[in-house]
Backbone bond lengths (Angstrom), bond angles and torsions (degrees), N, CA, C in turn:
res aa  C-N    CA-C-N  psi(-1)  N-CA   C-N-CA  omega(-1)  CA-C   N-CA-C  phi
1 X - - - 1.443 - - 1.527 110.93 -
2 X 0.997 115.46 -65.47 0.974 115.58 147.98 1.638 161.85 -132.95
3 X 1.783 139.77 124.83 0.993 153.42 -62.61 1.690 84.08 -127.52
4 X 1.377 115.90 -77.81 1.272 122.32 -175.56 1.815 107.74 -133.20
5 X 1.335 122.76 172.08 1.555 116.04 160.32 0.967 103.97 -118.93
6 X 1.462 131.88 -162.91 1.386 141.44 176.39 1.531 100.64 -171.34
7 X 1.112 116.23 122.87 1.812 109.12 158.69 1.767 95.95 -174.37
8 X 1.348 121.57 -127.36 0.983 127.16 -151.63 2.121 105.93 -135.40
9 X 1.172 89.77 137.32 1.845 90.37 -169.62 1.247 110.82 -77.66
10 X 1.725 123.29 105.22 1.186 112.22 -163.31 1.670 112.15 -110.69
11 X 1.975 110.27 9.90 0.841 100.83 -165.14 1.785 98.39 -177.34
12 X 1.416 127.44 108.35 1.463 137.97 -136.12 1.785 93.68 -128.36
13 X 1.620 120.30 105.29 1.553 97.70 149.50 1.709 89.49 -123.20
14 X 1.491 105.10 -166.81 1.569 136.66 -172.96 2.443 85.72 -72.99
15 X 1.051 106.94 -45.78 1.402 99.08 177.25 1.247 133.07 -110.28
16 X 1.987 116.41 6.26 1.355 109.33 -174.81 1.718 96.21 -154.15
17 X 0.650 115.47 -176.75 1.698 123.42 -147.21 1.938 86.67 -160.58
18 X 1.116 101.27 130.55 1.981 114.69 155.76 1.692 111.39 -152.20
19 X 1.815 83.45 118.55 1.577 110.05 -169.80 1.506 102.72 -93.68
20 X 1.041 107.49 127.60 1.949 97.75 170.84 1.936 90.63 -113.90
21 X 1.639 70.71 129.28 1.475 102.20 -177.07 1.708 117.26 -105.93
22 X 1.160 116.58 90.52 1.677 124.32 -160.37 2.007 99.60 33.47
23 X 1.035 102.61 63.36 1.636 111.06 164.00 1.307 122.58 95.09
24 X 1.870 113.25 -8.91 1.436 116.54 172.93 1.448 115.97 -103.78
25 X 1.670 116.44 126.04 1.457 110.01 -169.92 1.756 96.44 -79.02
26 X 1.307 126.11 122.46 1.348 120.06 151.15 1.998 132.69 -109.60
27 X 1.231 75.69 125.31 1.774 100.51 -170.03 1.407 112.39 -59.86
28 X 1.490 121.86 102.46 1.311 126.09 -178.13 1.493 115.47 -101.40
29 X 1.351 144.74 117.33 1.380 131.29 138.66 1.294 126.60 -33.61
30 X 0.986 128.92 128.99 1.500 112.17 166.00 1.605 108.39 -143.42
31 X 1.533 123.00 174.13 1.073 127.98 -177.94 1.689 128.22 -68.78
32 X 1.078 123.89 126.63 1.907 127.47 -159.68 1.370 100.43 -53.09
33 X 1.434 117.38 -2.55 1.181 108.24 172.43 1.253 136.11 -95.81
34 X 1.229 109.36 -52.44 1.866 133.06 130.06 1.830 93.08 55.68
35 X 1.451 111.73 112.71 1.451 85.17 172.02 1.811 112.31 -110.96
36 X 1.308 96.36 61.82 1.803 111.40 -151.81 1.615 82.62 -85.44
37 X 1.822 96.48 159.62 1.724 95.58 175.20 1.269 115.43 -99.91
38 X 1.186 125.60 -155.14 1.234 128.41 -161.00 1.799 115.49 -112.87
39 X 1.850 92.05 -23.69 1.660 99.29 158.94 1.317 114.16 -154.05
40 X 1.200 129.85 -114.77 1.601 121.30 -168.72 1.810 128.25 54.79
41 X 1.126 94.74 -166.18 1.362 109.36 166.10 1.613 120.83 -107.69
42 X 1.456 114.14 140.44 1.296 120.68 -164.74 1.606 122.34 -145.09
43 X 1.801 110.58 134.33 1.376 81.84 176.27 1.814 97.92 -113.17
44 X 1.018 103.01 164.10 1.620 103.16 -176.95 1.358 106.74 -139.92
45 X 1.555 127.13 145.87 1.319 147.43 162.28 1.230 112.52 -68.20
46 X 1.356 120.81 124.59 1.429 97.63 170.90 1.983 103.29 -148.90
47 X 1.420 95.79 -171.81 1.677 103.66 -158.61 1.523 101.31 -136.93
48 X 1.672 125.34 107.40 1.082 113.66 -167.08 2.208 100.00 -96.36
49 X 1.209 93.55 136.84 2.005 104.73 -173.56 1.633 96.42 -97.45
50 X 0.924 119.49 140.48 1.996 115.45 -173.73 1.883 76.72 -146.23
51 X 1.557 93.25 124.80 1.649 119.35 177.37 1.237 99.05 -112.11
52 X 1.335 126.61 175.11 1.470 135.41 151.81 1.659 111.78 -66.56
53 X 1.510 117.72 -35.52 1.365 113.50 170.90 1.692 118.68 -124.22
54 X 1.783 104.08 32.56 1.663 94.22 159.52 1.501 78.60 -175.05
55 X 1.735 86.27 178.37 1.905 104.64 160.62 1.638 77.25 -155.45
56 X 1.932 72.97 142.37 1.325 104.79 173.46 1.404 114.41 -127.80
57 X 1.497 121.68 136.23 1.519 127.77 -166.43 1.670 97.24 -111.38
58 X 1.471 108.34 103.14 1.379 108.66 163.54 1.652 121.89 -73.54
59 X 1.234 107.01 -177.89 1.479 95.39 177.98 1.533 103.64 -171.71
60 X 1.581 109.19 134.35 1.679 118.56 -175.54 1.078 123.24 -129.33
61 X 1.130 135.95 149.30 1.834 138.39 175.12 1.094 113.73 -33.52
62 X 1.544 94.96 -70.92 1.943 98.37 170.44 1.400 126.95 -150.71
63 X 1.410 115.68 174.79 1.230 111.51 -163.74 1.225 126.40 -42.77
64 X 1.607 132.33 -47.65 1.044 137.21 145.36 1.670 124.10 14.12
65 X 1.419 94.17 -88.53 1.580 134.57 -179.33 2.298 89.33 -49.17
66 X 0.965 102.23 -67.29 1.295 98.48 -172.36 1.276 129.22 -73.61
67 X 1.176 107.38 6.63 1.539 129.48 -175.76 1.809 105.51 -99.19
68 X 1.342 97.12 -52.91 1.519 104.50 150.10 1.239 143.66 -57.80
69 X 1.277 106.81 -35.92 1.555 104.07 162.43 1.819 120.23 -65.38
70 X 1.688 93.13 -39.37 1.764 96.17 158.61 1.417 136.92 -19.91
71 X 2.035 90.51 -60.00 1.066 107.78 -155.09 1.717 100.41 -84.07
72 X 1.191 120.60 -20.03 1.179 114.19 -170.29 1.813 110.51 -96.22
73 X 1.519 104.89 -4.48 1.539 85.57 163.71 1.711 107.94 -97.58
74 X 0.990 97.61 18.59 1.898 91.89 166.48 1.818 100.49 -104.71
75 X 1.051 115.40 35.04 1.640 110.40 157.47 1.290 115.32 -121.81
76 X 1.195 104.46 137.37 1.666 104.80 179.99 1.190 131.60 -29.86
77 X 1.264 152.41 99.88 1.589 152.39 153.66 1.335 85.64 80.14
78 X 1.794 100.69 59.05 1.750 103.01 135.26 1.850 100.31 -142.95
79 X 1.191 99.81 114.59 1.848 112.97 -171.38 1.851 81.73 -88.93
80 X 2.037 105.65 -178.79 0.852 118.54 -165.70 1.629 117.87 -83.39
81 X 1.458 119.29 11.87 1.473 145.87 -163.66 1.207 94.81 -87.29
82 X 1.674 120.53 -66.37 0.748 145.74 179.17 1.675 138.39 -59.95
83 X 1.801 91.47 -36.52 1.732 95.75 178.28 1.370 106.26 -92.29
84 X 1.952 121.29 -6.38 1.510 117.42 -176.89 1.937 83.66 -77.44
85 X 0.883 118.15 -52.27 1.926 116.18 -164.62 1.349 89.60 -57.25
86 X 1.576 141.66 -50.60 1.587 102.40 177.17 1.435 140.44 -30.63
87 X 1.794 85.11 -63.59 1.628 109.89 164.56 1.114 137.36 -36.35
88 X 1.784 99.45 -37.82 1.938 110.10 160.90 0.658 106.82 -49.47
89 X 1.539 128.56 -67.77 1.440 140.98 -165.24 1.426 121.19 -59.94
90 X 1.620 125.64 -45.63 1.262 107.76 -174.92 1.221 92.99 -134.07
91 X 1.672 126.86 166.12 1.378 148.62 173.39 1.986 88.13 -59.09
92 X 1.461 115.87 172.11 1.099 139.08 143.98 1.676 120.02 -31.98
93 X 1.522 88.67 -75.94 1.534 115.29 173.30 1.310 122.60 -43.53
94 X 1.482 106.59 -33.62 1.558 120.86 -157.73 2.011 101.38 -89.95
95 X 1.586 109.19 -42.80 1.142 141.81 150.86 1.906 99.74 -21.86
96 X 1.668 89.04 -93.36 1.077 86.89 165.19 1.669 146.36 2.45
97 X 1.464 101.73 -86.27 1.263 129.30 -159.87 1.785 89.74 -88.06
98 X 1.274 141.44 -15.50 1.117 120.17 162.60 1.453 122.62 -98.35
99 X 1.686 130.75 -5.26 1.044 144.02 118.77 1.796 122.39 -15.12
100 X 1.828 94.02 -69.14 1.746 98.11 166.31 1.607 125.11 -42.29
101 X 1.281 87.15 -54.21 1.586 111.76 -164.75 1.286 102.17 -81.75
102 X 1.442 143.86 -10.36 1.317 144.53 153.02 1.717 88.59 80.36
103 X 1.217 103.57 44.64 1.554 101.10 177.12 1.722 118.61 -94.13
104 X 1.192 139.68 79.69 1.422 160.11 167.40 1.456 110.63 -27.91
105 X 1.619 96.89 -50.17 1.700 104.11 -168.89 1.756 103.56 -86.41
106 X 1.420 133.25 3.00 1.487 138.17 175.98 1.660 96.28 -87.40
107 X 1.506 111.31 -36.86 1.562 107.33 -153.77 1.560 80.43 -104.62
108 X 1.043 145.04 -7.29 1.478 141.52 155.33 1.487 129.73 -53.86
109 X 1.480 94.18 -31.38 1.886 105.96 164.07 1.532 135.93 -74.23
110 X 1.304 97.86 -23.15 1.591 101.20 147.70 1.414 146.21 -75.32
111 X 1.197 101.10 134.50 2.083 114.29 -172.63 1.004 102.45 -33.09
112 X 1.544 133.40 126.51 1.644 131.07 163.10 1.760 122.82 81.95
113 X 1.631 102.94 -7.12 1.284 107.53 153.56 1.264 125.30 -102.40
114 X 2.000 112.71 118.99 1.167 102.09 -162.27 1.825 93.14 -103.58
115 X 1.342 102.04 -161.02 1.673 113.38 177.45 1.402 120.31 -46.30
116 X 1.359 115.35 -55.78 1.624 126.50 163.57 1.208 132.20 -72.57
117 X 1.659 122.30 -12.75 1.879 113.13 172.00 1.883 78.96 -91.58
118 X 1.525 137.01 -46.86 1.485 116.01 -177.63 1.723 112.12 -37.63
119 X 1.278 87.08 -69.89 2.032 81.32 -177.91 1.397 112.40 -80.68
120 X 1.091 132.12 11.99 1.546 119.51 128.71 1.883 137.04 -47.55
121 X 1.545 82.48 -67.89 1.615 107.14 167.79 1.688 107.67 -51.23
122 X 1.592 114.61 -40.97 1.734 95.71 -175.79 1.717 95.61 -79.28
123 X 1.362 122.34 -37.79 1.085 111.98 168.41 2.089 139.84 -8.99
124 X 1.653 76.23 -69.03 1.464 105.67 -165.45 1.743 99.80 -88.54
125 X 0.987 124.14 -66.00 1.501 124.08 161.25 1.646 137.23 -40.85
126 X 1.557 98.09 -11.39 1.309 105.71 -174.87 1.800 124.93 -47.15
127 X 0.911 121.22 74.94 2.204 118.45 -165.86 1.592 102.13 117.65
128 X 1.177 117.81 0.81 1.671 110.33 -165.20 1.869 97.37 -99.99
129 X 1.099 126.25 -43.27 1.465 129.41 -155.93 1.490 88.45 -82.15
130 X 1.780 158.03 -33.56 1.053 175.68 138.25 1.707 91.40 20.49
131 X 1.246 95.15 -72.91 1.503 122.38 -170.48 1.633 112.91 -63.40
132 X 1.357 122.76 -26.22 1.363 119.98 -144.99 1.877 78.42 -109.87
133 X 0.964 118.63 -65.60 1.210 143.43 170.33 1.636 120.96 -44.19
134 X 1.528 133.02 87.55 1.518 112.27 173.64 1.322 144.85 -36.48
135 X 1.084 144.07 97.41 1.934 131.17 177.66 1.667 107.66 -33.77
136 X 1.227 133.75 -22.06 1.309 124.00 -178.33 1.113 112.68 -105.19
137 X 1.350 120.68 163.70 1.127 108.39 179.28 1.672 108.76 -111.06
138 X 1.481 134.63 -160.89 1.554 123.10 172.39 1.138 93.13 -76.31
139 X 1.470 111.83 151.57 1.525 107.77 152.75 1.813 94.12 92.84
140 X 0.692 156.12 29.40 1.204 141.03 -157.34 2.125 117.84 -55.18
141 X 1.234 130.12 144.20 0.462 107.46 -147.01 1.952 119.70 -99.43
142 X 1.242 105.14 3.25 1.807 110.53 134.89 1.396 126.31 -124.45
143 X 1.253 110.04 83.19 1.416 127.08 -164.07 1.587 106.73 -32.94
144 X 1.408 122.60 -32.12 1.603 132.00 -168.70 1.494 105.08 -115.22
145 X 1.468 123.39 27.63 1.226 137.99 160.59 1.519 119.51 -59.07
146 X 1.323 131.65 138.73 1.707 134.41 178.29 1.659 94.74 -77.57
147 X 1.181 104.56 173.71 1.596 121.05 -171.78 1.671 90.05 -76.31
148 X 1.140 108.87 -55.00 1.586 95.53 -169.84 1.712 107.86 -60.39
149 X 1.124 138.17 -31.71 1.621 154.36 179.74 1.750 91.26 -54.02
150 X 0.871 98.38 -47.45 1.907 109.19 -152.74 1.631 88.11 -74.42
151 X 1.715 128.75 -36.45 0.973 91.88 -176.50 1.486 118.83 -111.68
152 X 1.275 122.41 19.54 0.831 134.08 130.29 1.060 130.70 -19.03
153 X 1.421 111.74 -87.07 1.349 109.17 -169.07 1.640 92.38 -92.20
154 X 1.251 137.43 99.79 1.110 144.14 139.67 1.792 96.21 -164.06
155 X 1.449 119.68 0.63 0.976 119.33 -171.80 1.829 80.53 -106.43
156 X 1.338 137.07 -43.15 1.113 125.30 171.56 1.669 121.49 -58.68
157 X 1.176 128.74 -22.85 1.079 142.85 177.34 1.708 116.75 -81.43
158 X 1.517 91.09 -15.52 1.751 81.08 -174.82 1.874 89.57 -100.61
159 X 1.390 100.15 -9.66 1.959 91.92 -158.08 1.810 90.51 -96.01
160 X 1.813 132.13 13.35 1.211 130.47 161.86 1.202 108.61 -108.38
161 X 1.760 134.15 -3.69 1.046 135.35 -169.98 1.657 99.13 -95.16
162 X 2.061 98.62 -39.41 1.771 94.32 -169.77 1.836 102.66 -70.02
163 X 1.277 136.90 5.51 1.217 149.93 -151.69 1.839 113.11 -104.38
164 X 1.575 101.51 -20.43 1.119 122.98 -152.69 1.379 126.92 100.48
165 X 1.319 145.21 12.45 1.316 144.35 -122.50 2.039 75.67 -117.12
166 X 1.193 129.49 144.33 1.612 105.85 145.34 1.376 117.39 -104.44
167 X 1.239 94.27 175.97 2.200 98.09 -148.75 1.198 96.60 -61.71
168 X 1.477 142.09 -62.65 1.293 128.15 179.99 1.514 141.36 -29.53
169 X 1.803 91.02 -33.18 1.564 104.96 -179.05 1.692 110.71 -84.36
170 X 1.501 108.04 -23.21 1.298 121.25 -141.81 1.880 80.08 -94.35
171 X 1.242 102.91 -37.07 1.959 104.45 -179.73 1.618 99.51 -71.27
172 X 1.297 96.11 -56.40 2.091 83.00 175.66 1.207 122.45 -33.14
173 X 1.834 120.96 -64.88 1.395 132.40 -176.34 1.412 104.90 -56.42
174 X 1.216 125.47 -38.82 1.469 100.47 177.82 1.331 108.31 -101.22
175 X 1.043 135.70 14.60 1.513 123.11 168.22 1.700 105.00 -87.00
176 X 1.582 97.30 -19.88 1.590 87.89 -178.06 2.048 106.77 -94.57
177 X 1.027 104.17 -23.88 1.519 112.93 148.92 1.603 139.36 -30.93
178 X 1.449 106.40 -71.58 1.234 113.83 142.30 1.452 140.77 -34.08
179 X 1.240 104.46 -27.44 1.833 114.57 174.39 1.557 108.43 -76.90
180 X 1.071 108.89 -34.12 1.220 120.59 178.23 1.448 144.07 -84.29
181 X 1.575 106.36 -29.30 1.064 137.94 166.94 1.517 157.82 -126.34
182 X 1.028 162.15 4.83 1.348 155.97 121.12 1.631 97.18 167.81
183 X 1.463 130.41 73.83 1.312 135.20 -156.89 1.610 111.26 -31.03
184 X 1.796 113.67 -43.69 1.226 113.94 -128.30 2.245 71.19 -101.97
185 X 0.910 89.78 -25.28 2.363 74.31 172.53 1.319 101.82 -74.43
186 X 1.360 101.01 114.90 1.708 114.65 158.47 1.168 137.18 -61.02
187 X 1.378 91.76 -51.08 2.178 100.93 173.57 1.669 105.57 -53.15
188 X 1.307 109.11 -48.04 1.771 127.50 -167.52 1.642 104.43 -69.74
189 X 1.471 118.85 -20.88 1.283 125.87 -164.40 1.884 99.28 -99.43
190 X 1.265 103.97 -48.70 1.599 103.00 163.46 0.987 124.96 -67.47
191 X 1.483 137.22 -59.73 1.195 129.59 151.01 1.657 134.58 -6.15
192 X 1.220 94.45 -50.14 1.612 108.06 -172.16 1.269 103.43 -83.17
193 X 1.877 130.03 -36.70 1.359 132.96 -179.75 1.310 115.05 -73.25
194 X 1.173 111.17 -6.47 1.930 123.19 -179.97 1.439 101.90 -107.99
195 X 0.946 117.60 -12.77 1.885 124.75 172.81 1.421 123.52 -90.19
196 X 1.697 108.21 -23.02 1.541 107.80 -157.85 1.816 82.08 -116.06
């Protein structure tokens, strides 16, 4: 119903967000992570929930983020309680890449996800978050890289993440990899990010 808002931040906690929108305050949930401010002007994504006894208007940074939350209430016995505490817990991206990586024990570290809604969620999500979610990240990390280089090293980055690596660390090691070594060889590019 509706897509995104935009107005002015009239009202900031750790779990809810209130936008006044030319004079209407609207009450957003959003994720504990949320890196929303405290006033200004804002536009926000959001996801309207219609119960028999409420509606609730979530609300996210960006499309991404809310595209994911989408995607994760279409898996079995995960309601919207549940897919905002993912979101606490991990970035989109991060989601993502443990989705890829069929990683159980990443989506196991969040509050209220136990062993079976995790391998549910990789279950049901398995090829779906790909799309919703970018393969790059900002900033990429040899900005003057060839197409084959680029996927390279994001193909090295996902094969230290399925390893245990987390994405932040796993982009460091090979960004410092790459300096060193021949971007577009993979074996030579992992190798070296598991060495340094």
């Amino acid at each position: 119903m509706y897509d995104f808002l935009e107005g002015q931040v009239a009202g900031r906690t750790a779990a809810r967000l209130v936008l006044d929108v030319h004079g209407v305050g609207y009450e957003l949930l959003v994720p504990l992570t949320s890196s929303f401010p405290a006033a200004g002007k804002l536009k926000v994504w959001t996801h309207l929930v219609v119960r028999e006894d409420s509606q609730q208007l979530f609300g996210f940074r960006d499309a991404a983020t809310r595209d994911a939350f989408r995607a994760l209430l279409g898996v079995t016995s995960v309601g919207p309680k549940v897919a905002l505490a993912v979101l606490s817990g991990l970035t989109s991206r991060e989601l993502a890449a443990a989705v890829a990586a069929n990683d159980a024990e990443r989506l196991t570290t969040v509050r209220g996800v136990g062993r079976r809604i995790a391998e549910q969620i990789l279950l049901d999500l398995r090829g779906k978050l790909a799309a919703l979610v970018p393969a790059e990240s900002e900033g990429l990390l040899v900005p003057q890289a060839r197409p084959d280089q680029r996927h390279a090293l994001e193909d090295a980055i996902t094969a230290l993440i399925s390893i245990g690596y987390p994405e932040k660390d796993a982009r460091r090691q090979v960004e410092r990899a790459a300096k060193s070594v021949d971007p577009s060889n993979l074996e030579l590019l992992v190798r070296t990010a598991l060495s340094s």
